[in-house]
TORKOL-4160 file (C-alpha; in steps of 0.2 Angstrom, whole numbers, padded with zeros to 4 digits, m for minus):
410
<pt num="1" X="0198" Y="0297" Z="m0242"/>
<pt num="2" X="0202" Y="0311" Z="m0229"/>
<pt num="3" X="0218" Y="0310" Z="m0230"/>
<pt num="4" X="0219" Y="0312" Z="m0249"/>
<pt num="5" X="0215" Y="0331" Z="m0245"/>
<pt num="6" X="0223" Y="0333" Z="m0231"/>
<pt num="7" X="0235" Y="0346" Z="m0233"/>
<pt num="8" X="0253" Y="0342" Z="m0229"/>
<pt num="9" X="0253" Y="0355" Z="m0218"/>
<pt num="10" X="0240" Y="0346" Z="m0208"/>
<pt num="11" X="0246" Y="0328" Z="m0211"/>
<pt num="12" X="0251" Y="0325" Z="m0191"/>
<pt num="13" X="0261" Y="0308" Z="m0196"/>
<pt num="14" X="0272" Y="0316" Z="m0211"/>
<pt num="15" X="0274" Y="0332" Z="m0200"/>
<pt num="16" X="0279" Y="0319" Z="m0185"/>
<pt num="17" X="0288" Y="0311" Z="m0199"/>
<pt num="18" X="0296" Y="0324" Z="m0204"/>
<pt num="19" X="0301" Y="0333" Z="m0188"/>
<pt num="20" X="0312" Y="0315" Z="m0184"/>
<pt num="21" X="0320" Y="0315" Z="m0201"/>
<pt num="22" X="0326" Y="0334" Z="m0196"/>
<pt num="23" X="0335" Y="0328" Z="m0181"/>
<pt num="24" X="0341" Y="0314" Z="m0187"/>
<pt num="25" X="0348" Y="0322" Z="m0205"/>
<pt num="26" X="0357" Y="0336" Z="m0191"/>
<pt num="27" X="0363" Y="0323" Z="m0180"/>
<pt num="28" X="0371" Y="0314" Z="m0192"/>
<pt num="29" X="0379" Y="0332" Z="m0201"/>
<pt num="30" X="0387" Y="0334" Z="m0184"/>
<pt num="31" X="0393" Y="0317" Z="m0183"/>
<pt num="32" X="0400" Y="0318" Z="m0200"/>
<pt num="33" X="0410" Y="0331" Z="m0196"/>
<pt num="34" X="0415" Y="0328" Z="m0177"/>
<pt num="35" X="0421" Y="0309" Z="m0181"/>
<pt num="36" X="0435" Y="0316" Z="m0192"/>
<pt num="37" X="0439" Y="0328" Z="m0181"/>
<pt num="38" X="0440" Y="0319" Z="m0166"/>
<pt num="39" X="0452" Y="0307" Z="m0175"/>
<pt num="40" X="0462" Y="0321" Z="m0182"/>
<pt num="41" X="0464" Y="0327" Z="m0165"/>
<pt num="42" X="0470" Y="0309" Z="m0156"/>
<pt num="43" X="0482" Y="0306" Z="m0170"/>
<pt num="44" X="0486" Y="0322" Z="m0181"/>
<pt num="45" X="0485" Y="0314" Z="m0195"/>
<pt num="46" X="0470" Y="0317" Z="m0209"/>
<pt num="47" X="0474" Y="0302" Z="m0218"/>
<pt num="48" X="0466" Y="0292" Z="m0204"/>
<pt num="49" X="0453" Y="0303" Z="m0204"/>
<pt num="50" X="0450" Y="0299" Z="m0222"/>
<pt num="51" X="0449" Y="0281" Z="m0218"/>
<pt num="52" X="0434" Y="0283" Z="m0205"/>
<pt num="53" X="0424" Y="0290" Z="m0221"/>
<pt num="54" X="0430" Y="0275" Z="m0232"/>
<pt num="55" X="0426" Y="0261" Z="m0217"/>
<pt num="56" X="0409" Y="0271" Z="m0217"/>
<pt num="57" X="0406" Y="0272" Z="m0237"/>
<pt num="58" X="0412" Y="0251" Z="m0235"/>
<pt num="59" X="0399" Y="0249" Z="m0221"/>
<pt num="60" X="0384" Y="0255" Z="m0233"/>
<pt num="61" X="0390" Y="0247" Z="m0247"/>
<pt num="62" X="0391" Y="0232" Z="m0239"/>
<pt num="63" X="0374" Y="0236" Z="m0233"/>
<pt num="64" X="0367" Y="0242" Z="m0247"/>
<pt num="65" X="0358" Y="0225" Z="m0256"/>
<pt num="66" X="0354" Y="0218" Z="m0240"/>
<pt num="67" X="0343" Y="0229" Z="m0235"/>
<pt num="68" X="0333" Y="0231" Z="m0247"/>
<pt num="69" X="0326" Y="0214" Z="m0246"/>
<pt num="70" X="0323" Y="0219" Z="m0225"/>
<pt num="71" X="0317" Y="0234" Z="m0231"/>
<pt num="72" X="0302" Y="0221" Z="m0241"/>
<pt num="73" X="0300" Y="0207" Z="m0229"/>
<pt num="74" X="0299" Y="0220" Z="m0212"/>
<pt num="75" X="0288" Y="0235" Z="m0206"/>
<pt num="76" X="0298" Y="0249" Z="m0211"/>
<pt num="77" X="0295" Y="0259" Z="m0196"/>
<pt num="78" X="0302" Y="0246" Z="m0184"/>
<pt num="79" X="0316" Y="0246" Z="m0198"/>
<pt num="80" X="0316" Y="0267" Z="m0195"/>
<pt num="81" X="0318" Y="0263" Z="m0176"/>
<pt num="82" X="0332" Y="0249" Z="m0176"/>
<pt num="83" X="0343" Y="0263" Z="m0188"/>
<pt num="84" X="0339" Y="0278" Z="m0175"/>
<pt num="85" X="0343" Y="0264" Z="m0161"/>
<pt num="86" X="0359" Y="0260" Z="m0167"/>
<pt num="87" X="0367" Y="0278" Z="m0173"/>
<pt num="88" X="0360" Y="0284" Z="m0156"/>
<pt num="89" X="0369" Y="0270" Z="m0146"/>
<pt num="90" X="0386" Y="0271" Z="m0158"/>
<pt num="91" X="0386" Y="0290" Z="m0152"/>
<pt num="92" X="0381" Y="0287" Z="m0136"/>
<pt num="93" X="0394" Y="0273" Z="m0135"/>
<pt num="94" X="0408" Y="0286" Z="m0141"/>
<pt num="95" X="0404" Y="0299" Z="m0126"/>
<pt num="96" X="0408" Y="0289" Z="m0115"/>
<pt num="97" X="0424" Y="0282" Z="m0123"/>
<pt num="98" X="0429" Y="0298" Z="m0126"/>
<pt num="99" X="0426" Y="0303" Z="m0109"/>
<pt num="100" X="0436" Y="0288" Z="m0101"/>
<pt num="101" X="0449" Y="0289" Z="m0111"/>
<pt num="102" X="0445" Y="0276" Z="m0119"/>
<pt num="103" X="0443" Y="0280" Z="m0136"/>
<pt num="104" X="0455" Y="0270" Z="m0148"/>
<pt num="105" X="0455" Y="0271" Z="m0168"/>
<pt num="106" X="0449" Y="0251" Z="m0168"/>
<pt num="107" X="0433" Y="0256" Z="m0159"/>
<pt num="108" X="0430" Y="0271" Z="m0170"/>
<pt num="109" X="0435" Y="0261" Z="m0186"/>
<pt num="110" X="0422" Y="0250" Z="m0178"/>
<pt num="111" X="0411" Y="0262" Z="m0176"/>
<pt num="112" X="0409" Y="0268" Z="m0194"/>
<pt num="113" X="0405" Y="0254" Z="m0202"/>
<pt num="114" X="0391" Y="0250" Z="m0191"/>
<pt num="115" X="0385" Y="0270" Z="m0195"/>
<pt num="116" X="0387" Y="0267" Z="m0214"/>
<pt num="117" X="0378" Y="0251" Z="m0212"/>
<pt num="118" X="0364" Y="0259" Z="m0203"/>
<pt num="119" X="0362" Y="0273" Z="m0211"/>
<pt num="120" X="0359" Y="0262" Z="m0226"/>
<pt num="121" X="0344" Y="0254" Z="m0215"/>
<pt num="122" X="0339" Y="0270" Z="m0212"/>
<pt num="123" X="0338" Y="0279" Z="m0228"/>
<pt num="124" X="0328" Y="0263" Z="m0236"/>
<pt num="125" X="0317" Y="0261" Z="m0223"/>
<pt num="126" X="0314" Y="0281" Z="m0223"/>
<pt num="127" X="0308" Y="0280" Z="m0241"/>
<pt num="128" X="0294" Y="0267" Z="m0238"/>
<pt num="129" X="0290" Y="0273" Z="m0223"/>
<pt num="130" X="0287" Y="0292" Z="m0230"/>
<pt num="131" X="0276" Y="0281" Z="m0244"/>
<pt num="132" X="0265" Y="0277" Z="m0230"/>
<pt num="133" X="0261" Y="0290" Z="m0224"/>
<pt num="134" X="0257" Y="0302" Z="m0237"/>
<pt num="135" X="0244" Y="0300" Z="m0251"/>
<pt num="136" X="0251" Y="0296" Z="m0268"/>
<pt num="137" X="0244" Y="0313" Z="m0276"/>
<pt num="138" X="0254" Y="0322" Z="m0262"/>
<pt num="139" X="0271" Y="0309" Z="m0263"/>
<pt num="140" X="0280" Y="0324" Z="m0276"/>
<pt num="141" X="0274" Y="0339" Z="m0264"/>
<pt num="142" X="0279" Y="0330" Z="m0248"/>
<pt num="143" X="0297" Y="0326" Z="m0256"/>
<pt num="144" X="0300" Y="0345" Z="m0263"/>
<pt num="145" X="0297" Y="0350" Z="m0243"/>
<pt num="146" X="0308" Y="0336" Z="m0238"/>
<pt num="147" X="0322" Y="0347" Z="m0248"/>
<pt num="148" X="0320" Y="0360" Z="m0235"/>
<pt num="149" X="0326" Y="0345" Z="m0222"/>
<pt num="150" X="0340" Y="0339" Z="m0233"/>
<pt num="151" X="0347" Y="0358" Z="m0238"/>
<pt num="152" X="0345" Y="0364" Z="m0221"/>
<pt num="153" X="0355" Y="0354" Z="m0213"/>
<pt num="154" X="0371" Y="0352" Z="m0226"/>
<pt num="155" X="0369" Y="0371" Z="m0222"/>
<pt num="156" X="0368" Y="0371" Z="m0203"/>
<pt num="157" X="0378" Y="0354" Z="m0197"/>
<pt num="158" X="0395" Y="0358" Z="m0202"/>
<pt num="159" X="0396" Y="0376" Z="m0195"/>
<pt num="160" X="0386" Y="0368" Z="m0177"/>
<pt num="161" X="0396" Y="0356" Z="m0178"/>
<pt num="162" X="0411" Y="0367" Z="m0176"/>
<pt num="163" X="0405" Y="0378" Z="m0162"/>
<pt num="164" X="0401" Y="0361" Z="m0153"/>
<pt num="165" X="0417" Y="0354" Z="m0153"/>
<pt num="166" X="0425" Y="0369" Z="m0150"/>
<pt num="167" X="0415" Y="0370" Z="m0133"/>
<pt num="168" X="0420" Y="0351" Z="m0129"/>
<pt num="169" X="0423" Y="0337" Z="m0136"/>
<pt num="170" X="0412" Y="0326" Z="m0127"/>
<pt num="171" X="0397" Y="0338" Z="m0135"/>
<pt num="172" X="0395" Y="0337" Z="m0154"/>
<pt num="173" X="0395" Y="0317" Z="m0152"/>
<pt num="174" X="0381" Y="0321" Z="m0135"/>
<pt num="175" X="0373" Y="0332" Z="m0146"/>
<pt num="176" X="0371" Y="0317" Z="m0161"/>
<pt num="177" X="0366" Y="0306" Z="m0149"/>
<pt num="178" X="0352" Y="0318" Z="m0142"/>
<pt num="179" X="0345" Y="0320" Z="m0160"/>
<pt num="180" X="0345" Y="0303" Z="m0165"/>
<pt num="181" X="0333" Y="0300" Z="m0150"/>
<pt num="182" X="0324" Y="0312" Z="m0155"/>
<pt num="183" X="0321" Y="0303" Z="m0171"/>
<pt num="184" X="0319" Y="0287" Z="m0162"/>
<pt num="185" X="0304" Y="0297" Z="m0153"/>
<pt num="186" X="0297" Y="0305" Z="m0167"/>
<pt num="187" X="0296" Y="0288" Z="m0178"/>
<pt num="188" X="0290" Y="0278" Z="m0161"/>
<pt num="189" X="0274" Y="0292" Z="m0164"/>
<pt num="190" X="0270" Y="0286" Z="m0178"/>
<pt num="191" X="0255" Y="0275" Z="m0179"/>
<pt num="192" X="0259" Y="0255" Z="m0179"/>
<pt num="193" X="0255" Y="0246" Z="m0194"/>
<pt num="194" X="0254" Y="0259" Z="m0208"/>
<pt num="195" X="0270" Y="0254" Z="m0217"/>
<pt num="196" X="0263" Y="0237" Z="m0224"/>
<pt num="197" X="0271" Y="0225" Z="m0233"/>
<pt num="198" X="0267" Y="0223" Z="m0253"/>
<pt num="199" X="0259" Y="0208" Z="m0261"/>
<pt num="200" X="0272" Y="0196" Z="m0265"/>
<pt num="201" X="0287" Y="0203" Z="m0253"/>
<pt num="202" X="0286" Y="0186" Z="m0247"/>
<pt num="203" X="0294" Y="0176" Z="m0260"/>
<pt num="204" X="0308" Y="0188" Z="m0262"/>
<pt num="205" X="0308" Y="0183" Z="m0281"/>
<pt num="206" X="0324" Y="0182" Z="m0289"/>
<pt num="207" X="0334" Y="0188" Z="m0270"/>
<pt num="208" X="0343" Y="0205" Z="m0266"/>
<pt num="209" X="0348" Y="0206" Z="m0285"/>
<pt num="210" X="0332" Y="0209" Z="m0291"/>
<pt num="211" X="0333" Y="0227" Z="m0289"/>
<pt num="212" X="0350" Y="0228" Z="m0297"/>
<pt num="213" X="0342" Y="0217" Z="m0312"/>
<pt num="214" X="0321" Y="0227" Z="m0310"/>
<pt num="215" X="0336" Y="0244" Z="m0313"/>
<pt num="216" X="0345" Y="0237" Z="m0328"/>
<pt num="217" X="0330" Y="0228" Z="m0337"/>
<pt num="218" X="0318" Y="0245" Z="m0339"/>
<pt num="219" X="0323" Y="0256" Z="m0351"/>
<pt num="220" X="0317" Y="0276" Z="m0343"/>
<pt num="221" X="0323" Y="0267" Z="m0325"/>
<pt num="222" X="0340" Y="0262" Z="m0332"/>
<pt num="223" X="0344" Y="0278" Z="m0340"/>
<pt num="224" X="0338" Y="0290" Z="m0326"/>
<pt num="225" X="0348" Y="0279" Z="m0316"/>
<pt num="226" X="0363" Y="0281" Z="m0327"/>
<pt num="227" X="0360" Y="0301" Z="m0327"/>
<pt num="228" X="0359" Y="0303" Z="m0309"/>
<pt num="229" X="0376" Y="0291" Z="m0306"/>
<pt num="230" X="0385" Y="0301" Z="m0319"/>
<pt num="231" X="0379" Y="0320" Z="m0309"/>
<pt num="232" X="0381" Y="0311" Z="m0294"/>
<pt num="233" X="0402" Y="0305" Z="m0298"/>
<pt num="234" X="0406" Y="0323" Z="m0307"/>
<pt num="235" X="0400" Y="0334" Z="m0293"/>
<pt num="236" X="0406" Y="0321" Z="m0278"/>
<pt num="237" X="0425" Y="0329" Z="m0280"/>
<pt num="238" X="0419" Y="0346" Z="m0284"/>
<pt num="239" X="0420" Y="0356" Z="m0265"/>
<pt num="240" X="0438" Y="0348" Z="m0267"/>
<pt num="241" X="0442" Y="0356" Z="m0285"/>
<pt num="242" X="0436" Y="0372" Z="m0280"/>
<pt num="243" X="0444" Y="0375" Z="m0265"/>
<pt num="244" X="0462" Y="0370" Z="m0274"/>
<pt num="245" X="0455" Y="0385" Z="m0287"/>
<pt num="246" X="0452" Y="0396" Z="m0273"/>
<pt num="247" X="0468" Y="0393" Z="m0264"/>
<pt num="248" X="0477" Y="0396" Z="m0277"/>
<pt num="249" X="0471" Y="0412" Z="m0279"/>
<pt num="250" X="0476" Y="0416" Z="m0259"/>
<pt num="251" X="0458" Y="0416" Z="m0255"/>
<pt num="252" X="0457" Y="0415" Z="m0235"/>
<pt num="253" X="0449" Y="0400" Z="m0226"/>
<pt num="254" X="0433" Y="0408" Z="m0220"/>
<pt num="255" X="0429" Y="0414" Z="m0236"/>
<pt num="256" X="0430" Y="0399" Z="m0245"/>
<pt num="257" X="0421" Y="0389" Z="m0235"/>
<pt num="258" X="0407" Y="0402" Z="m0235"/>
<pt num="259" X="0408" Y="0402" Z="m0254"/>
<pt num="260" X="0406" Y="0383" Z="m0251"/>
<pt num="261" X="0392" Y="0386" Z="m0239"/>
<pt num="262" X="0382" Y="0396" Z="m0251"/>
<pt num="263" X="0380" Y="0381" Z="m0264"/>
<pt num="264" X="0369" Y="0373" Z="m0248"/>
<pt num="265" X="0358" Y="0386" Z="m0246"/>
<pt num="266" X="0355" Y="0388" Z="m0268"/>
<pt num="267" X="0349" Y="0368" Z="m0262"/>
<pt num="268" X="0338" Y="0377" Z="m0248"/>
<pt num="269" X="0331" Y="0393" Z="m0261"/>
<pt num="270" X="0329" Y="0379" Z="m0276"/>
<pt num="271" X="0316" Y="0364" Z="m0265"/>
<pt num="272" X="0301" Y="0379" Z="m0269"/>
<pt num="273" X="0304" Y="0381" Z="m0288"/>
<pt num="274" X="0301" Y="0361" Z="m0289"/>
<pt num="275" X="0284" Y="0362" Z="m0289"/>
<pt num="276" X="0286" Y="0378" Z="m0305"/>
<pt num="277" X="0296" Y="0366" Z="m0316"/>
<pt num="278" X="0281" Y="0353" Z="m0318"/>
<pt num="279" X="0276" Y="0363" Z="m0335"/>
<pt num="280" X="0293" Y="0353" Z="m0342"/>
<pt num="281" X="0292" Y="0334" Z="m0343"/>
<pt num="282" X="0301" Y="0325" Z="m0331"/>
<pt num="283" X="0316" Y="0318" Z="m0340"/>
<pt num="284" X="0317" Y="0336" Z="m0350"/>
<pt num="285" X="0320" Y="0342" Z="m0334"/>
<pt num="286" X="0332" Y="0331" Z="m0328"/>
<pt num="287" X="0343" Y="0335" Z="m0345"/>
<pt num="288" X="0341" Y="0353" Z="m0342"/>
<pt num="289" X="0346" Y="0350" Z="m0324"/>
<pt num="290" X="0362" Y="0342" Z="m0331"/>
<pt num="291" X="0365" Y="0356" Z="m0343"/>
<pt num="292" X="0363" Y="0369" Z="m0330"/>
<pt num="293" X="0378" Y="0359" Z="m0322"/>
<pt num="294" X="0388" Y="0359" Z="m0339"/>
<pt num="295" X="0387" Y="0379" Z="m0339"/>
<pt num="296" X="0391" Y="0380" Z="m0319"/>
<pt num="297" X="0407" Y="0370" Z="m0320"/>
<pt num="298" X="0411" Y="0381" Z="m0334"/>
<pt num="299" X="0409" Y="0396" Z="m0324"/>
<pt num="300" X="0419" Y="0391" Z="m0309"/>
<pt num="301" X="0434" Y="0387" Z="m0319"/>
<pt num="302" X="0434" Y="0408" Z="m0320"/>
<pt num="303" X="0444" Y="0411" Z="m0307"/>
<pt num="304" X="0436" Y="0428" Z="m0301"/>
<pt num="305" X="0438" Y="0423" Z="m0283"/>
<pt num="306" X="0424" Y="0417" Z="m0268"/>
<pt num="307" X="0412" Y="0427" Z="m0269"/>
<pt num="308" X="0411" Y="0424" Z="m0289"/>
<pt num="309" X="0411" Y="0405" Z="m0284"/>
<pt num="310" X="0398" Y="0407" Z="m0272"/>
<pt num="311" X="0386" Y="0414" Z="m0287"/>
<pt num="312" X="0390" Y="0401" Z="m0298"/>
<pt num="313" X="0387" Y="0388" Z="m0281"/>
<pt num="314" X="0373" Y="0396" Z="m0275"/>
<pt num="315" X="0366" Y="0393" Z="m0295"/>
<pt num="316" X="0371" Y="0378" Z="m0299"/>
<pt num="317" X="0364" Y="0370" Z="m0283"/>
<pt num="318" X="0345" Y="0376" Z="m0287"/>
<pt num="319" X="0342" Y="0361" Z="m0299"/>
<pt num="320" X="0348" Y="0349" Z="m0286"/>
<pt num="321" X="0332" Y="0348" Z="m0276"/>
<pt num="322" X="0323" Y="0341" Z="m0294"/>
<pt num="323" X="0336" Y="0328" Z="m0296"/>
<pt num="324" X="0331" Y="0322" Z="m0280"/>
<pt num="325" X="0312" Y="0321" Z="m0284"/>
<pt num="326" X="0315" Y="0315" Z="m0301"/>
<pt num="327" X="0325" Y="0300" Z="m0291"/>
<pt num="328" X="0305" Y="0297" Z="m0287"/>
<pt num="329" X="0295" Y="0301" Z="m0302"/>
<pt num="330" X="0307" Y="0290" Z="m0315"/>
<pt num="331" X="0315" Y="0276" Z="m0304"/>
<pt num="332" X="0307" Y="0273" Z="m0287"/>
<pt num="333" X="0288" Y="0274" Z="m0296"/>
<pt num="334" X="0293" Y="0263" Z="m0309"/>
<pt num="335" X="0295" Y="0248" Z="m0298"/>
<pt num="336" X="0283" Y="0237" Z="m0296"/>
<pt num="337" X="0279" Y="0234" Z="m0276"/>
<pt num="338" X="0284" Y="0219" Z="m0274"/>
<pt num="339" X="0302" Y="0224" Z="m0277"/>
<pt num="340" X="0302" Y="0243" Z="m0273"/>
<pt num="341" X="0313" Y="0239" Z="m0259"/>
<pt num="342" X="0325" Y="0231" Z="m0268"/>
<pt num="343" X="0326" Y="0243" Z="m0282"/>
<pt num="344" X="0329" Y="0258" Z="m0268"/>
<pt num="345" X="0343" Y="0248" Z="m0260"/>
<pt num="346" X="0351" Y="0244" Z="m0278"/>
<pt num="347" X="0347" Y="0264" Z="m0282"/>
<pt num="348" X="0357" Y="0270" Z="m0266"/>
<pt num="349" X="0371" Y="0258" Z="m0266"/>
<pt num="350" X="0373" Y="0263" Z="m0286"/>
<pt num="351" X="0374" Y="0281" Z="m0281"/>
<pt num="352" X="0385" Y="0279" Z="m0267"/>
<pt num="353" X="0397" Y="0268" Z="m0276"/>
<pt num="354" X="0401" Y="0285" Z="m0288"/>
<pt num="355" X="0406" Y="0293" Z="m0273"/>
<pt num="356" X="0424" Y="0287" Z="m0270"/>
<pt num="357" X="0425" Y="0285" Z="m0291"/>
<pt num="358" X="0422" Y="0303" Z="m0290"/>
<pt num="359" X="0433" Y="0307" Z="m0277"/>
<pt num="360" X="0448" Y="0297" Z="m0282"/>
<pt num="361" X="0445" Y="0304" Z="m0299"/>
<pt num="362" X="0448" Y="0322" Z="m0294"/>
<pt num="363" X="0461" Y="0319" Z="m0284"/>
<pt num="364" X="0468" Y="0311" Z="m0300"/>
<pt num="365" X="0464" Y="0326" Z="m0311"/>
<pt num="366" X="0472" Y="0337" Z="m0298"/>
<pt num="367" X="0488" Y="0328" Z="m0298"/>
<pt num="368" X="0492" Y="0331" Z="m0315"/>
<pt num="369" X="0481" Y="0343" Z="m0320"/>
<pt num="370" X="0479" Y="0362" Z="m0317"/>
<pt num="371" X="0466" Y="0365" Z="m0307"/>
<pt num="372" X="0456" Y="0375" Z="m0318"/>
<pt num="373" X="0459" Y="0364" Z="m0333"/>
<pt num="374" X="0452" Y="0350" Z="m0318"/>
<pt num="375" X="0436" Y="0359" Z="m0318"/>
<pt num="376" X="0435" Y="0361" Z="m0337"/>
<pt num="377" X="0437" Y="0341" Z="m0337"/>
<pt num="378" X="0422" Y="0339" Z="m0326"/>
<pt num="379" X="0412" Y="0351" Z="m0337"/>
<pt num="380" X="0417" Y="0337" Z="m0352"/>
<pt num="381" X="0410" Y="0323" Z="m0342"/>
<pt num="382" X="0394" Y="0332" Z="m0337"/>
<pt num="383" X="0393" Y="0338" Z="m0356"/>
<pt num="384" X="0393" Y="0319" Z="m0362"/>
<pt num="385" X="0380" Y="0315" Z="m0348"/>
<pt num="386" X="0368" Y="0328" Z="m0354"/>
<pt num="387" X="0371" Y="0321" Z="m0372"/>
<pt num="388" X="0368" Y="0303" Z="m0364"/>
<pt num="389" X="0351" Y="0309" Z="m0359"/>
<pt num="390" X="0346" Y="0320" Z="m0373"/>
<pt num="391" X="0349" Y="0302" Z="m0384"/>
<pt num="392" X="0335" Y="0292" Z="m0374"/>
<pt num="393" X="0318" Y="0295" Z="m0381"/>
<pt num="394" X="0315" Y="0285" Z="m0365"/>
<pt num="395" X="0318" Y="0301" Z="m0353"/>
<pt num="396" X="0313" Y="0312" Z="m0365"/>
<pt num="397" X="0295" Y="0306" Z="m0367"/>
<pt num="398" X="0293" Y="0302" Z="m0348"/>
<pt num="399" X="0280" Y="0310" Z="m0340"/>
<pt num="400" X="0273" Y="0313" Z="m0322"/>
<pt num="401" X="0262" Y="0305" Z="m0315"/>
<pt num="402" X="0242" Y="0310" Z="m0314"/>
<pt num="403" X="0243" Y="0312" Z="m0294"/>
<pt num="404" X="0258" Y="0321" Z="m0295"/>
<pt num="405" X="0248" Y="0333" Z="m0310"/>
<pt num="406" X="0236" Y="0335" Z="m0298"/>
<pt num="407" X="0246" Y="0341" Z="m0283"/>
<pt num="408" X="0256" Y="0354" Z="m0295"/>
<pt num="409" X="0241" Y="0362" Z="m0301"/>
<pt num="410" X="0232" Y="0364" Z="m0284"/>
C-alpha cells in the first residue's frame, strides 16, 4: 500500500532501476556507433560496416519470439542480468582483441549477433521488470520519465562516442563495457524475487507464437500495432533522406549532423508534455501523433537548409515520446499476464522487422527519386497510416486506464 504513493522520485528500486537502464542505454549508443567505426577503420569499407548492423538486426530477429517465452517462464531480473553479462563480456571480449591485434571481421560479425540477440533479452526483460517495481497507477508516469533515459542518450551517445574513439580505440568499446557493469550493478541491487512469474506462464499455451496470434486476434491491439509499425518503417530511412536533401544543397557535415541532432533533443523536450496530452484519448492521440508526422515530412521536403530541418526535427520529434507510452497503454496493458511476455517479444520483433523494410525502401526511393519528391513519398505513406487509424473506431474509442487517470491528475 506504501508503495502505491510513493512518489517516483522516492521509489529507490525504479530509481536504482532506472539509473542501470541509463548506463546501459549509453553504453550501447557508444557501442553502436564504435562497432561500425572500428570495422570502417580495419577494412575501409562501409559496406562491411553495414553488415555488422544487418548480423545484429538478424541476431534480434532471431531472438525476438524466443524470448518472450523466457521472458514468462524466468525471473526477469536474473533475465536483466544475464543480457547486461553478456553485452559487458562481448565488449570486454573486443578490448582485448582489439588490443592484441587480434580482432578479425568473423569475430566482430560474431559478435553482433550475440549483441542483437541480447539486446533482445534485455529489452523484454527490461519491460517486466520495470512492471515490478513500479505501482500500476504510476506505470504511465514512470515510462514518460524513462523518455528522458531514451532521448538523452540518442542525443549524447553518438557525439561521446566520437570524442572516445578519437582519443583511442581501445576506449569507446572500454567505455561500453564499463557501463554495462554498471547496469549489471544496478539491476544486481534490486531486490530478489520482485519480478514474479504470472499465473499460468507455466503452460506456455499455444508456445512462442502466442503473442504474435494474442497481437493479431484483439482488435485495439492489432491496429495500434499496425500504427506504430507503419511510423516505425516511414521514419527508419528518414536521417538518410534528409541528409541526401541537405547535401545536396552544399550543407557542411557539422551542420547537418547538428540538424540531425536536434530531432533527439525535440525527444528529450517532448517526454514532459506526455503527461499534458491525457485530456485527448489515447488512440486520438496516437492519430494526431501520426498527423503531426504527415505535416513534418511535408515541411522538410522545403529545402530552406539545416537549421530550417532542425525546426522541423526538433518538432516533429516531440510526439515521439507518446508513441512510446502509447506502446503501453493500447498493446502491452491489453495482454492478459499469462502471455505478456510473449506479446512484448512479438511487439518488438514486429517493430524491428520494419527497420530494414524502411531502410531498403529509402534507399530505393533515393535511387530513382529525387530526394525531395523521396520525402513527399513518405509523407503519402504516413498520410495513409493516419487514415488507417482515423478508420478504427477501435483506437478511436480507447481510453486509459483508471490508474494511469489517476496519476495525470495528481
Amino acid at each position: 500500500m506504501t508503495d502505491a504513493i510513493t512518489p517516483l522520485r522516492r521509489n529507490l528500486r525504479f530509481q536504482t532501476f532506472w539509473a542501470g537502464s541509463v548506463s546501459a542505454t549509453l553504453g550501447q549508443a557508444v557501442g553502436d556507433v564504435a562497432y561500425p567505426l572500428a570495422i570502417v577503420t580495419m577494412t575501409g569499407s562501409p559496406g562491411k560496416a553495414a553488415l555488422f548492423s544487418a548480423v545484429q538486426v538478424t541476431g534480434m530477429l532471431i531472438a525476438g519470439l524466443p524470448v518472450g517465452s523466457l521472458a514468462e517462464r524466468y525471473d526477469s531480473r536474473r533475465l536483466a542480468l544475464a543480457a547486461c553479462a553478456i553485452r559487458m563480456i562481448v565488449a570486454g571480449a573486443v578490448v582485448i582483441a582489439l588490443a592484441g591485434g587480434w580482432l578479425t571481421q568473423p569475430l566482430l560479425l560474431t559478435a553482433a549477433i550475440v549483441l542483437g540477440a541480447s539486446e533482445a533479452l534485455g529489452s523484454a526483460a527490461n519491460i517486466l521488470l520495470l512492471r515490478s517495481i513500479v505501482p500500476a497507477g504510476q506505470l504511465t508516469l514512470a515510462l514518460t520519465q524513462d523518455e528522458v533515459r531514451i532521448n538523452g542518450t540518442s542525443l549524447a551517445g553518438p557525439a561521446l562516442a566520437g570524442v572516445l574513439y578519437g582519443l583511442s580505440h581501445l576506449v569507446p568499446f572500454a567505455f561500453t563495457a564499463a557501463a554495462f557493469f554498471l547496469a549489471l550493478t544496478a539491476t544486481a541491487l534490486i531486490p530478489a524475487g520482485l519480478a514474479r512469474r504470472a499465473p499460468g506462464a507455466d503452460r506456455a499455451d499455444g508456445g512462442m507464437l502466442a503473442g504474435l496470434r494474442e497481437l493479431w486476434g484483439q482488435p485495439l491491439m492489432r491496429a495500434a500495432m499496425l500504427l506504430i509499425m507503419g511510423v516505425n518503417t516511414v521514419g527508419a530511412g528518414l536521417d538518410l533522406v534528409v541528409i541526401v536533401i541537405l547535401r545536396h544543397q552544399a550543407v557542411p557535415a557539422y551542420a547537418i549532423g547538428l540538424a540531425l541532432g536536434t530531432g533527439a533533443a525535440g525527444g528529450l523536450v517532448g517526454a514532459p508534455l506526455v503527461k499534458l496530452l491525457h485530456r485527448l484519448r489515447p488512440g486520438v492521440l496516437m492519430v494526431a501523433v501520426c498527423g503531426l508526422e504527415v505535416v513534418d515530412l511535408l515541411l522538410l521536403a522545403i529545402p530552406f537548409g539545416p537549421w530550417w530541418a532542425a525546426a522541423v526535427l526538433f518538432i516533429g520529434m516531440l510526439g515521439v515520446p507518446a508513441i512510446r507510452v502509447l506502446v503501453d497503454i493500447l498493446i502491452l496493458r491489453q495482454a492478459p499476464p499469462e502471455r505478456r511476455g510473449r506479446v512484448v517479444a512479438a511487439g518488438m520483433t514486429l517493430i524491428v522487422v520494419g527497420m530494414p523494410v524502411g531502410l531498403v525502401g529509402c534507399g530505393l526511393l533515393l535511387q530513382y527519386l529525387p530526394a525531395q519528391a523521396a520525402m513527399l513519398v513518405l509523407a503519402a505513406a504516413m498520410a495513409l497510416v493516419t487514415a488507417y487509424g482515423l478508420s478504427r473506431p477501435e483506437v478511436r474509442h480507447a481510453r486509459w486506464p483508471a490508474a494511469s487517470r489517476e496519476t495525470a491528475a495528481a
